[in-house]
C-alpha positions as CSV (number, residue, x, y, z in Angstrom):
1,X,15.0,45.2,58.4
2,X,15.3,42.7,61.4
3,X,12.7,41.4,63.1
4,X,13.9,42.9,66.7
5,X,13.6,46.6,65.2
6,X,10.3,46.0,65.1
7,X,10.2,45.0,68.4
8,X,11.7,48.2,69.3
9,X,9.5,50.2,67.5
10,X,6.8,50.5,70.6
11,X,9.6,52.6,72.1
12,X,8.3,55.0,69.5
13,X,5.3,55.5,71.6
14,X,6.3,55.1,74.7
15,X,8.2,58.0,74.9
16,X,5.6,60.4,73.8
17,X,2.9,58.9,76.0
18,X,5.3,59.5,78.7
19,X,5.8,62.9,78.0
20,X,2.0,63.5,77.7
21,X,1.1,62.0,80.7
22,X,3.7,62.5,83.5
23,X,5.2,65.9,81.6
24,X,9.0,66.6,81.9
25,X,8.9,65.4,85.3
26,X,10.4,62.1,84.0
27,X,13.1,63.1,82.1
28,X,15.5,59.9,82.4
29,X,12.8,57.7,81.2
30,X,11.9,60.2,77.9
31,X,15.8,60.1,77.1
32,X,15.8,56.8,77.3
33,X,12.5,55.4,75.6
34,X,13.1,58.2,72.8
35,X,16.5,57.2,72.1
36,X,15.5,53.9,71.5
37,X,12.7,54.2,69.8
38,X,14.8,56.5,67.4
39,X,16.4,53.3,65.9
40,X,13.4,51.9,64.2
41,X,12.3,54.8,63.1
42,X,16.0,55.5,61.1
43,X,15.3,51.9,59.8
44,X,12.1,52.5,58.9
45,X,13.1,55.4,56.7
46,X,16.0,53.7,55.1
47,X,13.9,50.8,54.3
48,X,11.1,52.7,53.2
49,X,13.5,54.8,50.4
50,X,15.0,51.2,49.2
51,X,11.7,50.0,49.0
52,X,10.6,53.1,46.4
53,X,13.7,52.4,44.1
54,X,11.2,49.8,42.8
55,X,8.8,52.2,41.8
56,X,10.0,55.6,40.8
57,X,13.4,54.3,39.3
58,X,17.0,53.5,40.1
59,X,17.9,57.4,39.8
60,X,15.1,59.1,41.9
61,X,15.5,55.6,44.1
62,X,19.1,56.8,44.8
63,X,18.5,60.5,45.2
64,X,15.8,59.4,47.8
65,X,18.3,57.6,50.0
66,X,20.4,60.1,50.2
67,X,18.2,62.8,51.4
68,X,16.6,60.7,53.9
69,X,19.8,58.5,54.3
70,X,20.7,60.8,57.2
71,X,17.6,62.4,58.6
72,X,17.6,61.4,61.7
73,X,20.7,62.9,62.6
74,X,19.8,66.0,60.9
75,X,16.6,66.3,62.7
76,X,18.0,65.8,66.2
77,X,20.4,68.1,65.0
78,X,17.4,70.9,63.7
79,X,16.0,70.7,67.8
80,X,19.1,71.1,69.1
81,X,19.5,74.1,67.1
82,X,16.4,75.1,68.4
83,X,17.2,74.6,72.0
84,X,20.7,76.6,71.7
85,X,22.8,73.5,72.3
86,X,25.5,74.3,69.6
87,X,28.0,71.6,71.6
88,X,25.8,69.0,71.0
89,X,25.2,69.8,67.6
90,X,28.8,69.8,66.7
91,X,29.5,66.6,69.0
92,X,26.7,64.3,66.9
93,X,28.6,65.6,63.6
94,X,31.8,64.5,64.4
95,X,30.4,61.4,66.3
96,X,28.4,60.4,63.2
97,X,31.4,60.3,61.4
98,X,33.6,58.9,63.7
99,X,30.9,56.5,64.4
100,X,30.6,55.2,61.0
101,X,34.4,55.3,59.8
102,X,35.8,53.9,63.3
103,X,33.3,51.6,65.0
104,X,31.0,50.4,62.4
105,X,33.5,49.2,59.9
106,X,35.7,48.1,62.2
107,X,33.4,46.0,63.9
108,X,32.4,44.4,60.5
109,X,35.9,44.2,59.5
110,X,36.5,42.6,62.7
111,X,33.9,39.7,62.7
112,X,34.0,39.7,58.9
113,X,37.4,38.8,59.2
114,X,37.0,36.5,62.4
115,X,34.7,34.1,60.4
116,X,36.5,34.6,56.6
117,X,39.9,35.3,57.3
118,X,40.6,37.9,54.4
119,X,38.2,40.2,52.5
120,X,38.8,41.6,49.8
121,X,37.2,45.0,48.0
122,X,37.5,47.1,45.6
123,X,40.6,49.5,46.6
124,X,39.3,52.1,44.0
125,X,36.3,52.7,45.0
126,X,37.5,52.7,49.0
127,X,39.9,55.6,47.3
128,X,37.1,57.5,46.3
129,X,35.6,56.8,49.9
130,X,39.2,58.0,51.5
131,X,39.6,60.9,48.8
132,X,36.2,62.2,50.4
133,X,36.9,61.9,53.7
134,X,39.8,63.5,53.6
135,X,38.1,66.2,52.1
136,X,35.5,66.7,54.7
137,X,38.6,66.8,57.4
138,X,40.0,69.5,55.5
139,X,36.6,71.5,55.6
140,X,36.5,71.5,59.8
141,X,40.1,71.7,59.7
142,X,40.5,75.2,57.5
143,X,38.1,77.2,59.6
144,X,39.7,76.1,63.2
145,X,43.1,77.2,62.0
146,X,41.7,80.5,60.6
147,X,40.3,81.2,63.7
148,X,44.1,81.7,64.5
149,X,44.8,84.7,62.3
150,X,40.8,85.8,62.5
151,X,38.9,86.5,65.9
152,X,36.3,88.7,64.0
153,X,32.9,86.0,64.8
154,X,31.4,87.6,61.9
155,X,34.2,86.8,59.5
156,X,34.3,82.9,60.9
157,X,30.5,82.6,60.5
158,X,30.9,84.0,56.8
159,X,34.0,81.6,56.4
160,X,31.7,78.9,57.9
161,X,29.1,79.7,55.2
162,X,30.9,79.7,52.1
163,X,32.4,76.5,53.1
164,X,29.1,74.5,53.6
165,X,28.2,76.3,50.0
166,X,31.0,74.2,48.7
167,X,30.8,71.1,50.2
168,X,27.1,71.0,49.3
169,X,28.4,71.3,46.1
170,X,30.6,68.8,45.9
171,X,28.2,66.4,47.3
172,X,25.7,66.7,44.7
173,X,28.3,66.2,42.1
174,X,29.1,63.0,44.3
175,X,25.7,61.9,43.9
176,X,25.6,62.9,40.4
177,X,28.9,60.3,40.0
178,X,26.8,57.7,42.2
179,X,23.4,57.9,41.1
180,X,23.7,58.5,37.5
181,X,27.0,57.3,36.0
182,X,27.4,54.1,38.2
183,X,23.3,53.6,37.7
184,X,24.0,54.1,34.0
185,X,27.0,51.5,33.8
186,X,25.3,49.1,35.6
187,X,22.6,48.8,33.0
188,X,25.4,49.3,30.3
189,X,25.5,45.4,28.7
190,X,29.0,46.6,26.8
191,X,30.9,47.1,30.0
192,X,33.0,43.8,31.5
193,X,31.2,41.3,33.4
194,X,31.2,42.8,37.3
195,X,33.3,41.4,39.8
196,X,31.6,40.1,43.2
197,X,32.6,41.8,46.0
198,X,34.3,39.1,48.1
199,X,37.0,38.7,44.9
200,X,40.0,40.9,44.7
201,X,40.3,43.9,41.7
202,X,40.5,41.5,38.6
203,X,40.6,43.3,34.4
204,X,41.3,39.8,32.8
205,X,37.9,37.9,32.1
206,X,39.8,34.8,32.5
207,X,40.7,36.0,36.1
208,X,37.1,37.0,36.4
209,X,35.9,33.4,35.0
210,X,38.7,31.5,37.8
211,X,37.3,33.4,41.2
212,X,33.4,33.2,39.7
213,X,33.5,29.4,38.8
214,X,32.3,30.3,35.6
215,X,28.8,31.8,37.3
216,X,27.3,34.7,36.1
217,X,27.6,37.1,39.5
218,X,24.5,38.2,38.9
219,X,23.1,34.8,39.7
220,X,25.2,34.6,43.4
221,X,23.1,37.6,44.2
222,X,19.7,36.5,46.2
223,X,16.6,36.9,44.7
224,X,14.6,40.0,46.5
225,X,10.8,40.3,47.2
226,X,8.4,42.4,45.3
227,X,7.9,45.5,48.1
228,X,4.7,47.0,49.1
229,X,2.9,49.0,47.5
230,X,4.2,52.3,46.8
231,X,1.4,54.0,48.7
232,X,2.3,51.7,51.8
233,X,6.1,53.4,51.3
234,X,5.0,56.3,51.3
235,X,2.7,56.2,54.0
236,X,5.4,54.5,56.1
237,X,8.1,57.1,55.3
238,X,5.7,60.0,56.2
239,X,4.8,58.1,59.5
240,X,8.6,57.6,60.5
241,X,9.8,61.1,59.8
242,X,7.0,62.2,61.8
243,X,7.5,59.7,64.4
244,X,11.5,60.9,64.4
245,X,10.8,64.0,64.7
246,X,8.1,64.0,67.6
247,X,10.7,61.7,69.7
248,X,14.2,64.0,68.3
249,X,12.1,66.9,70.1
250,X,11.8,64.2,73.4
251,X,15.2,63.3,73.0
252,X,17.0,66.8,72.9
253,X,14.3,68.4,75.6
254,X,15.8,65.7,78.2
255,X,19.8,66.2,77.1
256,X,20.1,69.1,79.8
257,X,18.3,67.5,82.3
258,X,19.5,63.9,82.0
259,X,23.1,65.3,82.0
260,X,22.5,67.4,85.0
261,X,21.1,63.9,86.7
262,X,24.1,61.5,85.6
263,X,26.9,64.0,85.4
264,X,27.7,63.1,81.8
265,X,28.9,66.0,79.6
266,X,26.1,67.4,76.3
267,X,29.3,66.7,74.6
268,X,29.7,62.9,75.4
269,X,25.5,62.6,74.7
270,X,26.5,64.3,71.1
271,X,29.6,62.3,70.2
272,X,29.0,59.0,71.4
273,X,25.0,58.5,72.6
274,X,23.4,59.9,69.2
275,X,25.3,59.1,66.7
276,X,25.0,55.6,67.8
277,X,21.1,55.6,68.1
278,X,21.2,57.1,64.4
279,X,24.0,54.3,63.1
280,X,22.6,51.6,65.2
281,X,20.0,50.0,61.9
282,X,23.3,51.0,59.8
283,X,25.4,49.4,61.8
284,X,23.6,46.0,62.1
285,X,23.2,46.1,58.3
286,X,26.8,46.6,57.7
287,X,27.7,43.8,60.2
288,X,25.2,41.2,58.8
289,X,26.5,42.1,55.3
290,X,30.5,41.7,56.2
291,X,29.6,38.3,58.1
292,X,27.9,37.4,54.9
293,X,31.9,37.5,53.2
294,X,30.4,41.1,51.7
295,X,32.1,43.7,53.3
296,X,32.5,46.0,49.5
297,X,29.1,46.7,51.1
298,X,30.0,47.5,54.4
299,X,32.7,49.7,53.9
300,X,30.0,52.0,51.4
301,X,27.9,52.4,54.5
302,X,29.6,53.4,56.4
303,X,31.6,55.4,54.4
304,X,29.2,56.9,52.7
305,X,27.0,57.7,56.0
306,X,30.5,59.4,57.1
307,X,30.7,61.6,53.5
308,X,26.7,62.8,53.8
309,X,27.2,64.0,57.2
310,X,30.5,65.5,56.6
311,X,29.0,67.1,53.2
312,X,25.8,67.4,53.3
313,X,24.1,67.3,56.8
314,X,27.0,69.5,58.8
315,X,26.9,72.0,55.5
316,X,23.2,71.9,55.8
317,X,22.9,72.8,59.4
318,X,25.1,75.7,59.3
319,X,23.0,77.3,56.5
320,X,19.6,76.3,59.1
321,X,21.4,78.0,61.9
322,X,21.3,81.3,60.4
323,X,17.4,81.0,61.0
324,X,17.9,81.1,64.7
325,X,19.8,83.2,67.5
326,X,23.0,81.2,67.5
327,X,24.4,80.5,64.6
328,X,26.3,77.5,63.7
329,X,30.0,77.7,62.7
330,X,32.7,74.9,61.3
331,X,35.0,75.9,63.6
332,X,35.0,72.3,66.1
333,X,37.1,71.6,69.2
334,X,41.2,70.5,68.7
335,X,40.3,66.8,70.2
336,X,37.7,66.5,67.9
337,X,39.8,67.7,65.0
338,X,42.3,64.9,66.0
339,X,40.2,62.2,66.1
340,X,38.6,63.0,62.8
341,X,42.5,63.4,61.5
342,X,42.8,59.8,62.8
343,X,40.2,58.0,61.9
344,X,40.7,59.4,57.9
345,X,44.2,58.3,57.9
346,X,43.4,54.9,59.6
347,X,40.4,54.9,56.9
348,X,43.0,55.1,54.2
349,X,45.5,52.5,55.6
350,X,42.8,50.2,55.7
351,X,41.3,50.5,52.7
352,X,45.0,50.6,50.9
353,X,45.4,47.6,49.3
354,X,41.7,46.2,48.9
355,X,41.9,43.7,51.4
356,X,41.2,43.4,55.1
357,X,41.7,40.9,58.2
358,X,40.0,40.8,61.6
359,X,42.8,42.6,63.4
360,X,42.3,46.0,61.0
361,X,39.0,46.0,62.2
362,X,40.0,45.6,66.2
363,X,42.5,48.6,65.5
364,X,39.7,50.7,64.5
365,X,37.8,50.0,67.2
366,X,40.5,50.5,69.6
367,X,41.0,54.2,68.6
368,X,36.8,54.7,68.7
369,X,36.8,53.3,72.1
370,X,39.9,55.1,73.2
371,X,37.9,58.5,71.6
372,X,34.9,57.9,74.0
373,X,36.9,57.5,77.4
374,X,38.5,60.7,76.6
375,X,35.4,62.2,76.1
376,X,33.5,60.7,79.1
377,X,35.9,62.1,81.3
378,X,35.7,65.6,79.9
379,X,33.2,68.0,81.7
380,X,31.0,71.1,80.4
């Protein structure tokens, strides 16, 4: 975790002192302090879950970081339930993963590239990355187009349902692929020596032997430090899910206001403000790793933050939603529907061939930054 998170992390409690002492009557300043004291808090957690692997097992490690892997988003996105601000809701989903697929791997591929020229990955595992993505399109996109031969609410929230039954579904069997079988093959001594990342898909050892030096690839990975204690992890991961959600709470209490004072739309706070508060310790990971000539790495962040929103946390919420007066649906505005479409397609083009130069990351960026214009200029 870098050092300025923890910097950061008095943000934490600024906000809620804030709120205690001068009330709501400072709304701008909770939005603000909340925000960013959100970002070491998401650190925190991911850090925390990493840190556990070392204790309870690579398995119960990985299943760890995935649940937690996305709670801040799925907290903010609980309150907003709460508070009847469906539009945000839906904005942070599709900004999460527009986030994650357009704007942090393009800026690691981007000043990856800038300082190494040409990267190389592992194009079969980036298919597995697209194949999902794809997938989690097609699960906003089939309920907006029935909404064209269905305008029974009931039906579309039953439609909506069923849907987040299957992609919950699917992503526990893509854990079960992730934690356990690529877990299990890691510690499998028969299987080939591993590639490293920064070498292009290679089945001859020879080949393997040429790009490594002759190096075990184990040994070019750096040496980590024992972590705390697990009682310390523990304790810290209770203490930043609390601390989450006590400033998620802040957070979405001052969206109406703070929108009301600068004449920004809930939409633009969901699509572009949160889901870059939650990707922000994400996002500087994936960036030091690509500048490090890793960016395998970088494109699993933050593809895989894009699948467990698209399958788990969006799934998740509409199953929550049927707790409270409005109920959450799939069905997601034709602009974002696009821009989703996009940024899969782009996603595959990308990640076609296994290998990547600075300007493939710029493109991505473009579209993202062309996506929040759009939606800075659109009202209600």
């Amino acid at each position: 975790m870098p050092r300025w998170l923890y910097y950061l992390l008095i943000m934490a409690v600024v906000a809620p002192v804030v709120s205690l002492v001068w009330g709501s009557q400072q709304e701008l300043i909770i939005f603000i302090t909340s925000a960013l004291g959100l970002i070491p808090l998401a650190a925190l957690i991911g850090r925390s879950t990493e840190d556990m692997e070392y204790y309870v097992g690579p398995i119960a490690g990985g299943l760890l970081n995935a649940t937690f892997g996305n709670a801040p988003e799925l907290i903010i996105g609980i309150f907003a339930l709460q508070h009847g601000l469906i539009s945000v809701v839906k904005a942070s989903i599709t900004g999460s993963i527009i986030s994650n697929s357009l704007l942090v791997l393009g800026s690691s591929l981007a000043f990856g590239g800038w300082r190494w020229g040409k990267q190389y990955f592992s194009a079969r595992d980036a298919g597995q990355y697209t194949a999902m993505m794809i997938l989690a399109v097609a699960s906003l996109l089939i309920p907006a187009t029935a909404t064209l031969a269905i305008t029974d609410a009931g039906r579309i929230q039953s439609i909506s349902v069923a849907i987040s039954v299957i992609l919950l579904l699917v992503y526990v069997m893509y854990l079960a692929l992730h934690v356990f079988h690529v877990r299990a093959t890691r510690r499998n001594p028969l299987r080939k020596t591993p590639v490293p990342v920064t070498a292009p898909l290679l089945d001859e050892p020879e080949e393997v032997e040429a790009v490594t030096g002759g190096v075990d690839p184990h040994e070019l990975e750096e040496p980590h430090e024992k972590p705390p204690p697990l009682w310390v992890n523990i304790a810290i991961l209770a203490a930043a899910t609390v601390g989450t959600a006590w400033n998620s709470e802040l957070l979405v209490g001052a969206i109406t206001p703070v929108t009301t004072l600068l004449g920004w739309s809930p939409v633009f706070i969901g699509i572009v403000i949160i889901p870059i508060i939650g990707n922000a310790a994400e996002h500087s990971s994936a960036l030091y790793i690509a500048l490090r000539d890793r960016v395998d790495l970088s494109m699993a962040i933050a593809a895989g933050s894009s699948i467990q929103v698209a399958t788990f946390v969006a799934p998740l919420l509409v199953l929550i939603s049927l707790f409270y007066t409005t109920p959450l649906t799939l069905v997601f505005q034709p602009l974002e529907l696009v821009i989703l479409a996009v940024a899969a397609i782009l996603f595959a083009f990308v990640s076609l061939d296994g290998e990547s130069t600075w300007l493939a990351g710029v493109q991505l960026m473009a579209v993202y930054l062309m996506a929040c214009v759009v939606f800075f200029f659109i009202r209600g």
